[in-house]
N, C-alpha and C positions, 0 to 999 in steps of 0.2 A: 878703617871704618867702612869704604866703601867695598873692600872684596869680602868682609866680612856678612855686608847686606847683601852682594849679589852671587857672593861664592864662587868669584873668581879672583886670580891673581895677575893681573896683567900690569903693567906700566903705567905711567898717568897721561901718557900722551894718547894711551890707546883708549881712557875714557871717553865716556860722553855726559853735557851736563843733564842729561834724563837720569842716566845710572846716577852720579853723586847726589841729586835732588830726592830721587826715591829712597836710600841712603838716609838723608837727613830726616824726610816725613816718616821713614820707621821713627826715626828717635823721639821726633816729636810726636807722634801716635802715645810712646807709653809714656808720654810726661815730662820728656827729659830736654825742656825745649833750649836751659842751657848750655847742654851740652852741644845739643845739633847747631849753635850760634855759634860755641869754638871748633866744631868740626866744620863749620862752614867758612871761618874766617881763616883757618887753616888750610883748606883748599884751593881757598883762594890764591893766598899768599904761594902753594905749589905751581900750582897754574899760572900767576902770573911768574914767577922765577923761571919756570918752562920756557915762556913767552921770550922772556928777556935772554936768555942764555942761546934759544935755538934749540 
C-alpha cells in the first residue's frame, strides 16, 4: 500500500508516519474509505509487531 502511493520500496522501519498517512488520504480521496481503515489497522498491527520484536 504505502510504496505503492510513494513509489518506493524500503523496509517499515525506514517509514514515516507522514508517508503511510498520505498513503491512506489517497484512498480515501477516491472513496475507498474502507479500505484505508484496514490498510490502516494493518499498519498498525506491523508497527507495533516492529516495536515489540526490536
Amino acid at each position: 500500500m504505502v510504496a505503492q502511493a510513494t513509489g518506493t520500496d524500503r523496509e517499515a522501519a525506514d517509514r514515516r508516519p507522514l508517508e503511510v498517512l498520505a498513503a491512506l488520504k489517497k484512498l480515501e480521496k477516491k472513496g475507498n474509505h474502507q479500505s484505508a481503515r484496514r490498510c490502516r489497522s494493518f499498519a498498525n498491527r506491523v508497527f507495533r509487531y516492529g516495536v515489540a520484536t526490536g
